[in-house]
C-alpha positions as CSV (number, residue, x, y, z in Angstrom):
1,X,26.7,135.7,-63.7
2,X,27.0,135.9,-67.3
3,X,26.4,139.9,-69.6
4,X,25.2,139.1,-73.0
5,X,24.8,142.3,-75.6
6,X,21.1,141.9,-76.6
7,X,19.1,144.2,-79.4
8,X,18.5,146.5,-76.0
9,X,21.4,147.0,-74.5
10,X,23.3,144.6,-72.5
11,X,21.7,141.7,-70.9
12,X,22.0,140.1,-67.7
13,X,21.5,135.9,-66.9
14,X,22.3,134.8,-63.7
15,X,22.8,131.1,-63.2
16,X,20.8,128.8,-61.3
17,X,22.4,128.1,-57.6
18,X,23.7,124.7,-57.4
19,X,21.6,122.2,-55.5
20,X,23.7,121.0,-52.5
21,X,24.4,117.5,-52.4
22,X,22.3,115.3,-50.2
23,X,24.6,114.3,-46.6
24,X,25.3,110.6,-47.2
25,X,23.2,108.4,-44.7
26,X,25.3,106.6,-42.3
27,X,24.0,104.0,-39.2
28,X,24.9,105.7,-36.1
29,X,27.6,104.0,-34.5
30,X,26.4,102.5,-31.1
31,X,28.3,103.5,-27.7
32,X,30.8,101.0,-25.8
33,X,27.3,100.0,-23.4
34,X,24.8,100.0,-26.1
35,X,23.7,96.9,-28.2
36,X,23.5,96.9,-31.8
37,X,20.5,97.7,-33.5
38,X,18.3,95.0,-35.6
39,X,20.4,94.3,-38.9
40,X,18.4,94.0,-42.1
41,X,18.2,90.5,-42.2
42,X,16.9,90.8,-38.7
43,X,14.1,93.2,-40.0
44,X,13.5,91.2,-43.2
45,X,12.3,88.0,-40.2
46,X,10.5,90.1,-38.6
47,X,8.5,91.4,-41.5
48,X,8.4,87.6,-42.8
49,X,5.0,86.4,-44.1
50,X,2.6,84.5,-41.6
51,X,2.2,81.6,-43.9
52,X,5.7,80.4,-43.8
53,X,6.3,77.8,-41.9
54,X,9.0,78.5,-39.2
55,X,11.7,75.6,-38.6
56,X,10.7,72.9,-36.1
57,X,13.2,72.4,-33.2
58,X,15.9,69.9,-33.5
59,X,15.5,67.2,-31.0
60,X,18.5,66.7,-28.5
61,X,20.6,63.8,-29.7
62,X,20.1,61.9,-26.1
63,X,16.4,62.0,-26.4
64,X,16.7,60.3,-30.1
65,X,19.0,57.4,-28.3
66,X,16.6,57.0,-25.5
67,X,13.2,56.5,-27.4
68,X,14.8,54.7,-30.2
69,X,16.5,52.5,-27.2
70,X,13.2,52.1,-25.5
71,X,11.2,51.4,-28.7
72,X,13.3,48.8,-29.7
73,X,13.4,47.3,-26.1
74,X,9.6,48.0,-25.5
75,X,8.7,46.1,-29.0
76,X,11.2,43.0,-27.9
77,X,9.6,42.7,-24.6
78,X,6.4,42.5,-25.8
79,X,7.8,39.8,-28.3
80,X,8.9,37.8,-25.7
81,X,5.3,38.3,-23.9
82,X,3.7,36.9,-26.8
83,X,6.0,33.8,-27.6
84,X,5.6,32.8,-23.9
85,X,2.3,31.5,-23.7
86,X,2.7,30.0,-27.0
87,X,5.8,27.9,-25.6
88,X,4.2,27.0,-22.4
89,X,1.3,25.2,-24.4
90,X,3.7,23.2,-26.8
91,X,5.9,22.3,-23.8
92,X,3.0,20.7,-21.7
93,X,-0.3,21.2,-23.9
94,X,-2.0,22.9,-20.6
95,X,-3.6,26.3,-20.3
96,X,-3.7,26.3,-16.9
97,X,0.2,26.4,-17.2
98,X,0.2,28.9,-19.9
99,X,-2.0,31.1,-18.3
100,X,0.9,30.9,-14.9
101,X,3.3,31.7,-17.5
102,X,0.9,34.8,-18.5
103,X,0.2,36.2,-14.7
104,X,4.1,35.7,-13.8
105,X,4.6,38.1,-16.4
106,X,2.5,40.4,-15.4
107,X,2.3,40.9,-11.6
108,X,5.7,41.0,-10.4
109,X,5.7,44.3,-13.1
110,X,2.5,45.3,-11.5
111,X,3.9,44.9,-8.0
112,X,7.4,46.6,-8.2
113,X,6.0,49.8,-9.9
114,X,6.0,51.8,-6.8
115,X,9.3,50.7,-5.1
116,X,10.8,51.0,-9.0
117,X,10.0,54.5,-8.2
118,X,11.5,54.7,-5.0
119,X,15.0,53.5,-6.4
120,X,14.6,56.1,-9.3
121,X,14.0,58.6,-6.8
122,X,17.1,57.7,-4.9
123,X,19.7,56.3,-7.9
124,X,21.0,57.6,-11.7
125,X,17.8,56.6,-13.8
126,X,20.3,56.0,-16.5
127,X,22.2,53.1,-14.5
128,X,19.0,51.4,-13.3
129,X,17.6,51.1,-17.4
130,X,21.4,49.9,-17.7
131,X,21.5,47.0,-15.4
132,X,17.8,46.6,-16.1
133,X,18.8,45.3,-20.1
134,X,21.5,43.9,-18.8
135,X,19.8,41.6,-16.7
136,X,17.0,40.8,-19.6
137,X,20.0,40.0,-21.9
138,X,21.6,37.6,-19.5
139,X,17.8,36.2,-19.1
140,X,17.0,36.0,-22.7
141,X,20.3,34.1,-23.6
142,X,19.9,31.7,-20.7
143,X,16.2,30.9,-22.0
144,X,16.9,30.5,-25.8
145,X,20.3,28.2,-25.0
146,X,18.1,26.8,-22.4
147,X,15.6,25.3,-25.1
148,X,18.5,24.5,-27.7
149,X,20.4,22.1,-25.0
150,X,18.5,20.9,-22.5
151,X,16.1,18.1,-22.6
152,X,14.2,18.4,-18.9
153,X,13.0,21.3,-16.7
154,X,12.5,23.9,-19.7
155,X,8.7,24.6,-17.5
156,X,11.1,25.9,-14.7
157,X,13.3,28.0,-16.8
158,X,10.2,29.5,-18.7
159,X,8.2,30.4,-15.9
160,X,11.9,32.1,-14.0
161,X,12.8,33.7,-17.0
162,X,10.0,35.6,-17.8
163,X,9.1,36.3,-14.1
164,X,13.0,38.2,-14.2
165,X,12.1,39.9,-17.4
166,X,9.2,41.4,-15.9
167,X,10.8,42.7,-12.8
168,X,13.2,44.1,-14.9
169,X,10.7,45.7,-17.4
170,X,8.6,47.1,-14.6
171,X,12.2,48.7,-13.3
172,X,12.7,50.2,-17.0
173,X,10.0,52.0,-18.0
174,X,9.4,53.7,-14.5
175,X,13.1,55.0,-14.6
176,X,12.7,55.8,-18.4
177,X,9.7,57.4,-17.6
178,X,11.4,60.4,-15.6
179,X,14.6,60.4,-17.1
180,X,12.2,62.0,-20.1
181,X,13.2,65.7,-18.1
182,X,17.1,64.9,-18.2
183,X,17.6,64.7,-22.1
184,X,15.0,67.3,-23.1
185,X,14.6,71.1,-22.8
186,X,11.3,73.0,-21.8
187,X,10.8,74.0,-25.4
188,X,10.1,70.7,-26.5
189,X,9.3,68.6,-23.6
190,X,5.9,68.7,-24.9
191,X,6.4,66.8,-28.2
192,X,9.0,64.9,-26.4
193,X,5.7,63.6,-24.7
194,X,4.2,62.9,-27.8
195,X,6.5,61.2,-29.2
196,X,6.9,58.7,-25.7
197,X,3.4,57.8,-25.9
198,X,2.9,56.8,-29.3
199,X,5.7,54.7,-29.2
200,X,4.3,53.2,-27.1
201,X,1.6,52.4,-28.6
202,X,3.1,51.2,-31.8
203,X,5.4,49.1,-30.0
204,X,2.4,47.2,-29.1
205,X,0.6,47.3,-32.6
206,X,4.4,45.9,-34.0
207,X,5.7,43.4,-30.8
208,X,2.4,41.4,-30.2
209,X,2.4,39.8,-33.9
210,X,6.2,39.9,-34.3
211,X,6.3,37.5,-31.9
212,X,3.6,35.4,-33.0
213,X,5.3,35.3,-36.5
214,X,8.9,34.5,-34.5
215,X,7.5,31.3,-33.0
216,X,5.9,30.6,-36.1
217,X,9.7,29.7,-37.2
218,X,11.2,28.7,-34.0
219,X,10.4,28.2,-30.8
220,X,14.0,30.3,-29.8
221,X,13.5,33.1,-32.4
222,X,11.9,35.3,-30.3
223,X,14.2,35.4,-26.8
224,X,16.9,35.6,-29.7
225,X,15.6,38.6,-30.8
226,X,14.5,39.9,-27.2
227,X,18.4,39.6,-26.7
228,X,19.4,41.9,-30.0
229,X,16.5,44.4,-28.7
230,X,17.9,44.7,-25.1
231,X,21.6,44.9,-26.8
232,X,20.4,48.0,-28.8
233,X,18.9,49.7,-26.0
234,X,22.3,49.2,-23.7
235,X,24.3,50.6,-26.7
236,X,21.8,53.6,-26.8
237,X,22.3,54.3,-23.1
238,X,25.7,54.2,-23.5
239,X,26.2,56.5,-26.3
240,X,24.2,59.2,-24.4
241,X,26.3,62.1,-24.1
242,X,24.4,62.4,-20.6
243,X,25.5,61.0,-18.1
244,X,24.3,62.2,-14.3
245,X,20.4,61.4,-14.2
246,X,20.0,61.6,-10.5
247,X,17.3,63.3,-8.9
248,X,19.0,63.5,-5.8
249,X,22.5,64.8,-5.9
250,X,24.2,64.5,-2.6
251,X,20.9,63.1,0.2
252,X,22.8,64.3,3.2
253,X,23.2,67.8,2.3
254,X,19.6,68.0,0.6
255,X,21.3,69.2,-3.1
256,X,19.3,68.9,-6.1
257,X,20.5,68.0,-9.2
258,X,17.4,67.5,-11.0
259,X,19.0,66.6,-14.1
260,X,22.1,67.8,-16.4
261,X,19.2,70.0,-17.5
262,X,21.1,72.6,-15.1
263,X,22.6,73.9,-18.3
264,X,19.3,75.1,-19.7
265,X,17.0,74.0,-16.8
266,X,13.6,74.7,-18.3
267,X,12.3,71.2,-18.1
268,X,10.8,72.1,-14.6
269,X,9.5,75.1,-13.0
270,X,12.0,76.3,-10.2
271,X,10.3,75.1,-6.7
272,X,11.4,76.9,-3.6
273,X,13.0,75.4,-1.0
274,X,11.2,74.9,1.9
275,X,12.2,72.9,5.0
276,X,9.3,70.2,3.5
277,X,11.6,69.6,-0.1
278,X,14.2,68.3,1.8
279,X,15.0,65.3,0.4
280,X,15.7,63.3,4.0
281,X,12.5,64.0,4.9
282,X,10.3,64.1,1.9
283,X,11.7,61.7,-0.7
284,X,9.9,58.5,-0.6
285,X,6.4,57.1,-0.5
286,X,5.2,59.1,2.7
287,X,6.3,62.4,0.3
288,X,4.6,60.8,-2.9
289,X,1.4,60.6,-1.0
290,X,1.4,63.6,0.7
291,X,2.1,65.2,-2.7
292,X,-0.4,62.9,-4.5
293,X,-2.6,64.0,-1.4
294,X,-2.2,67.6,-2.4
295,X,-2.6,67.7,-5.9
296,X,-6.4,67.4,-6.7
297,X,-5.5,67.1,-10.5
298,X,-3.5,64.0,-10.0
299,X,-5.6,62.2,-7.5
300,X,-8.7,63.2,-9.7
301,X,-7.0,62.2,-13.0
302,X,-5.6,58.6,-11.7
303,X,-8.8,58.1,-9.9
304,X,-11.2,58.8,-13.1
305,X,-8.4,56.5,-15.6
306,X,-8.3,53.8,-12.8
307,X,-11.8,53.2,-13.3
308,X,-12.3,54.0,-16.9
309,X,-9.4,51.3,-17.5
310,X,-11.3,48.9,-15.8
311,X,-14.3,49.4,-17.6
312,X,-12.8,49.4,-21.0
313,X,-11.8,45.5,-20.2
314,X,-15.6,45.0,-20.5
315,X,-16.0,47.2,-23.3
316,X,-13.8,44.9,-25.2
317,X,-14.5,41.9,-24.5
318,X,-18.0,43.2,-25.4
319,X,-16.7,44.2,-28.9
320,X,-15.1,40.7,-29.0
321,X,-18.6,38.5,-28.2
322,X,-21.1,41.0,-30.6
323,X,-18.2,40.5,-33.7
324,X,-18.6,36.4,-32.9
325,X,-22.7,37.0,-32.6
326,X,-22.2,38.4,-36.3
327,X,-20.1,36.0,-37.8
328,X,-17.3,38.3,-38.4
329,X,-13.6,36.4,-39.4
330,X,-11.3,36.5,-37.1
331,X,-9.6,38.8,-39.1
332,X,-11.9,41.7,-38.6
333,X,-11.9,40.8,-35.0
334,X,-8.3,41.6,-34.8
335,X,-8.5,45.0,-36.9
336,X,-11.3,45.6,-34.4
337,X,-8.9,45.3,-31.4
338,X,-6.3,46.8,-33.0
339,X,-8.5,50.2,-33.7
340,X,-7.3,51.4,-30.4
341,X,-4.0,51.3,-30.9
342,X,-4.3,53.4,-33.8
343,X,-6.1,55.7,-32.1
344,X,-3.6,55.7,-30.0
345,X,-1.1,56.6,-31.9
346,X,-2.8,59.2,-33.3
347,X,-4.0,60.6,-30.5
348,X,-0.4,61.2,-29.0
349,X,1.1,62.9,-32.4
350,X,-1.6,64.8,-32.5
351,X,-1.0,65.9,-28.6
352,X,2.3,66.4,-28.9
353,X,2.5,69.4,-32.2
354,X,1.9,71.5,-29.4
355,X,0.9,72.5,-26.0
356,X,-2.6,72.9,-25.6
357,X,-4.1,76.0,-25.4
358,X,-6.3,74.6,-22.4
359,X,-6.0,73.6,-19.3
360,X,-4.8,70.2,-18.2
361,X,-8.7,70.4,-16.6
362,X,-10.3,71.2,-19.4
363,X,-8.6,68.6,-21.9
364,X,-9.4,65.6,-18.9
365,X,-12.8,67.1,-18.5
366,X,-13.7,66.9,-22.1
367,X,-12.3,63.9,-22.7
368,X,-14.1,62.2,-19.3
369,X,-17.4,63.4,-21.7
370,X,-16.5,62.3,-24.8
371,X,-16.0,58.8,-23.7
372,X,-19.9,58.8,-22.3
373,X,-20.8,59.8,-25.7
374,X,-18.4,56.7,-27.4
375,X,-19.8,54.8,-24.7
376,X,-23.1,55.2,-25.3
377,X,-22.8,54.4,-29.1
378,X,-21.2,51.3,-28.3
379,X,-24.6,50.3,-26.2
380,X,-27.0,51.5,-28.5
381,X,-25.5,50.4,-31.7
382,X,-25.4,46.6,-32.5
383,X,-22.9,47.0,-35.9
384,X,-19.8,46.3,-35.5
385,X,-18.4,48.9,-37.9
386,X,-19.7,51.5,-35.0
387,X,-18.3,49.7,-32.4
388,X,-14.6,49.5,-34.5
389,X,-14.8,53.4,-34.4
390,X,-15.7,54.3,-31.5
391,X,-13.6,51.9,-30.0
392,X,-10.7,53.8,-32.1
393,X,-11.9,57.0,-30.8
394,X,-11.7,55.6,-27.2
395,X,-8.1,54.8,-27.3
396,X,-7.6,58.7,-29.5
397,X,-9.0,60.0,-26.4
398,X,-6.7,58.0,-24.2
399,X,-3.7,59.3,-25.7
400,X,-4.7,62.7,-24.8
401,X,-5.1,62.7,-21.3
402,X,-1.7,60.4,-20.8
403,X,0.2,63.2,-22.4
404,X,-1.7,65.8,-20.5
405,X,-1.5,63.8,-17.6
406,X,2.5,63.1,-18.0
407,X,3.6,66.5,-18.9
408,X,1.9,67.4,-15.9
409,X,3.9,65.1,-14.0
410,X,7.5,66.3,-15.4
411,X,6.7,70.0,-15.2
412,X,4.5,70.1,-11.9
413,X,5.8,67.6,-9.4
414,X,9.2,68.1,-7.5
415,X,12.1,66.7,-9.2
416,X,12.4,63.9,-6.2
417,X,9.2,62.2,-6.1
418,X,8.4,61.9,-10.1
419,X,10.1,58.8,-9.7
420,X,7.5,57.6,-6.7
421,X,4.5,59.6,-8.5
422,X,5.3,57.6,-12.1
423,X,5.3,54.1,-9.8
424,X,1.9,55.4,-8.5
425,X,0.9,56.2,-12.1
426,X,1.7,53.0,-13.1
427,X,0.7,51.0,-10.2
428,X,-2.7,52.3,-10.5
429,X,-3.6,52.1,-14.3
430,X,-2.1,48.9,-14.9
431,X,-3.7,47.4,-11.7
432,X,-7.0,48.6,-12.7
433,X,-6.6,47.1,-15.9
434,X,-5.6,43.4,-15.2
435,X,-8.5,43.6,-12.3
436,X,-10.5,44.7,-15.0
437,X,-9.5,42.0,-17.2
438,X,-10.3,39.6,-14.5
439,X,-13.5,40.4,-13.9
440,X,-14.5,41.3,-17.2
441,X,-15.8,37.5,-18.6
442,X,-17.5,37.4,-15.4
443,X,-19.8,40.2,-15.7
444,X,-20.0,39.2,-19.5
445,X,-21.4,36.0,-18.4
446,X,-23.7,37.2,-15.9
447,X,-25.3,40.0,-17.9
448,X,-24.8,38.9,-21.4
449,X,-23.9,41.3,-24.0
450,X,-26.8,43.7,-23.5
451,X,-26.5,44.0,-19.5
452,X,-22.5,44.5,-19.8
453,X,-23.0,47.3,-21.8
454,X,-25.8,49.0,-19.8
455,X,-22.9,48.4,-16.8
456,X,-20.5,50.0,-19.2
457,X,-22.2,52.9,-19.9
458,X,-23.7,53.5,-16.3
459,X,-20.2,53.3,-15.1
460,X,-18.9,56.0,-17.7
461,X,-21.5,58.0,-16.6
462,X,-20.0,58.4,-13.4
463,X,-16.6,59.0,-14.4
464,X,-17.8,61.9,-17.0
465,X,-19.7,63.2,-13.5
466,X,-16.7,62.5,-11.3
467,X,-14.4,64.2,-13.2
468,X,-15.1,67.5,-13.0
469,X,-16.2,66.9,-9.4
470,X,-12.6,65.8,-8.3
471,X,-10.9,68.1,-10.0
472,X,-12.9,71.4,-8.9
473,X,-12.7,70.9,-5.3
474,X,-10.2,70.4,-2.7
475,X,-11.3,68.7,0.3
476,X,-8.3,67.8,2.1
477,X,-6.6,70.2,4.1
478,X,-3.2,72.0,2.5
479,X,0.0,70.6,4.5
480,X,2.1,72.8,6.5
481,X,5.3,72.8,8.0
482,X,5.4,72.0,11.9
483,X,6.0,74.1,14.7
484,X,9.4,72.5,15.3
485,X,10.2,73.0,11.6
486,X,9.2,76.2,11.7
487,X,11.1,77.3,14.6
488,X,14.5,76.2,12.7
489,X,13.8,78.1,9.8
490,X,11.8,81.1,10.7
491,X,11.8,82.3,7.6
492,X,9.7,79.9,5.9
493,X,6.3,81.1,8.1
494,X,5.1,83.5,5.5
């Protein structure tokens, strides 16, 4: 308060009041049992904008060793496929010879799926691809020193040699097929699936003319590089930081070690045990069936692709007769065959961005119609620039329903009988497909061009009906544990 003398007397001024200064803001200090609160740069992601791309997961380092190890082997077997025939027509200028050559590389593969999937039920996945590039590099050497030194019986070591590298290839990719779940986490099983199924599919697009172009310098060059290619794939398997890939931990006592995914087990959904998942009395064929029995999308799935696989033999040798009809170069025939692996490839990066938003139904379902439709333009249509697409759409399609269909598998079916199911898988699409091949000149013959594709598309027809017909019913009855089972465990009867 200050007094001032003013013309009036004396004046009074009181001061303004001071403001009081503002508390100072401080973060409460959580208790001993609480967690911390969301720091700012927490906040700041949380209020980041929905057009930034968020990072992709890093892929484990074993899966890296294992599909790099497998596309290098897949692309030298395939080599070593190609050469063969080739060789067996320079060696005794018959095709009858060559086309032994050609089946004993094929069958003993085609027969050994299914036990290949018994022994991966039963043994480490990752020793059976071991011994099985082992055993293709002792096989490889012995044929290319074979045809450097000796000057007799090179039929006989051509026709053995490749018969053991098919065994052994058959043994491989069933085993590397369901050791997939070992090296990968749920998060990104998905594109791991992807990524398995377009290599494949280049692997063919690169190994069939590599080893065309490997003959083309020396009759040895390709087994020499079928050795380098196994070589690589044993050094990848060995560098895995992995190393139990048993299904099947301890058979006795029924322990499952489904994989060293224990330390973040998300490959596979957690199935109870029942008295039935025992693996002394359910591992095996009897258990694959029963399961295969069970599961209308698998028995649907490999039902409809068994037959739409033997089909597409005619479709392309149909392809094949109209591009000779319209004087195309042989040239353009190959780009014509080779549409399908592209569509391939693209199909299975496409598949594996993401998991689908739909059902593993649905995406089979409207991929079963699709084909009619692609079918259908193929019998209509007499260009062959139709045809090309179409056929490339074909094989997009394909790659679709074999990731659908093989994520199903790793996520779906108990950890000891993938190895049976992916024999079954095999046993059945690759069978369908050599019968299919068989039969297809055939029917080419006896129908001409017109009549096989009128076959073709009827025969689509029925898998775009059957589809959803096996896969929206279940007829068979649902197994249950017996009475004696059920008396031992009690506990399992609700």
């Amino acid at each position: 308060m200050l007094l001032l003398k003013g013309e009036f007397g004396p004046v009074t001024v009181t001061a303004p009041a001071a403001k009081p200064k503002a508390a100072r803001r401080t973060r409460p200090v959580p208790a001993a049992d609480e967690s911390p609160g969301p720091g700012r740069l927490e906040r700041r992601r949380h209020r980041r904008k929905p057009w930034r791309r968020r990072p992709r997961p890093q892929r484990p380092r074993d899966f890296t060793l294992l599909w790099t190890g497998s596309a290098v082997s897949q692309i030298g077997a395939l080599n070593m496929s190609t050469a063969a025939p080739l060789l067996a027509l320079t060696l005794t200028r018959s095709p009858v010879f060559a086309g032994w050559v050609l089946a004993v590389g094929t069958i003993p593969g085609l027969l050994l799926h299914v036990p290949a999937g018994l022994v991966a039920d039963r043994v480490d996945r990752r020793k059976i691809m071991s011994v099985c590039q082992a055993v293709r590099i002792v096989v490889a050497s012995v044929l290319a020193a074979g045809l450097l030194l000796l000057d007799d019986g090179k039929e006989i070591l051509l026709i053995t040699a490749i018969a053991a590298d098919g065994c052994a290839v058959a043994f491989y990719h069933v085993a590397e097929t369901v050791a997939l779940r070992h090296v990968v986490p749920r998060d990104t099983l998905h594109p791991a699936v992807g990524k398995n199924e377009a290599r494949q599919h280049m692997a063919v697009l690169l190994g069939r003319p590599l080893g065309g172009t490997l003959y083309a310098f020396g009759h040895m060059f390709p087994f020499v590089f079928g050795v380098l290619t196994a070589l690589v794939s044993c050094l990848s398997l060995r560098w895995m930081r992995t190393r139990d890939f048993r299904a099947i931990k301890n058979p006795a006592s029924g322990a499952m070690a489904d994989d060293a995914h224990e330390k973040h087990d998300k490959a596979t959904p957690k199935h109870p045990q029942t008295p039935q998942d025992d693996p002394q009395q359910s591992s095996g064929i009897l258990a694959g069936l029963k399961f295969l029995a069970k599961d209308r999308f698998l028995r649907g799935t490999l039902g409809a692709c068994a037959l739409a696989n033997f089909l597409f033999q005619t479709v392309m040798l149909l392809l094949v007769v109209r591009a000779q009809q319209q004087s195309l170069p042989g040239s353009a025939i190959g780009l014509l065959l080779a549409t399908s692996g592209l569509g391939g490839v693209l199909g299975s990066m496409l598949a594996g961005r993401r998991p689908p938003r739909a059902s593993p139904r649905k995406i089979v379902i409207i991929c079963g119609v699709l084909w009619l439709v692609l079918i259908l333009v193929v019998a209509v249509s007499q260009s062959a620039v139709f045809g090309l697409m179409a056929w490339g759409a074909c094989g997009f399609l394909g790659a679709q329903i074999n990731v659908t269909l093989s994520f199903y598998e790793l996520t779906e079916v108990p950890p000891h009988t993938q190895g049976i199911m992916a024999g079954f898988n095999r046993f059945l699409t690759t069978g369908a497909t050599s019968v299919g091949a068989l039969c297809a000149g055939y029917i080419v013959a006896a129908m001409d061009a017109d009549g096989a594709a009128i076959l073709a598309a009827g025969g689509f027809t029925v898998v775009a009906l059957a589809i959803p017909l096996l896969l929206a019913f279940d007829h068979l009855p649902r197994i249950r544990p017996s009475a004696r089972t059920l008396a031992k465990d009690p506990g399992t009867a609700g």
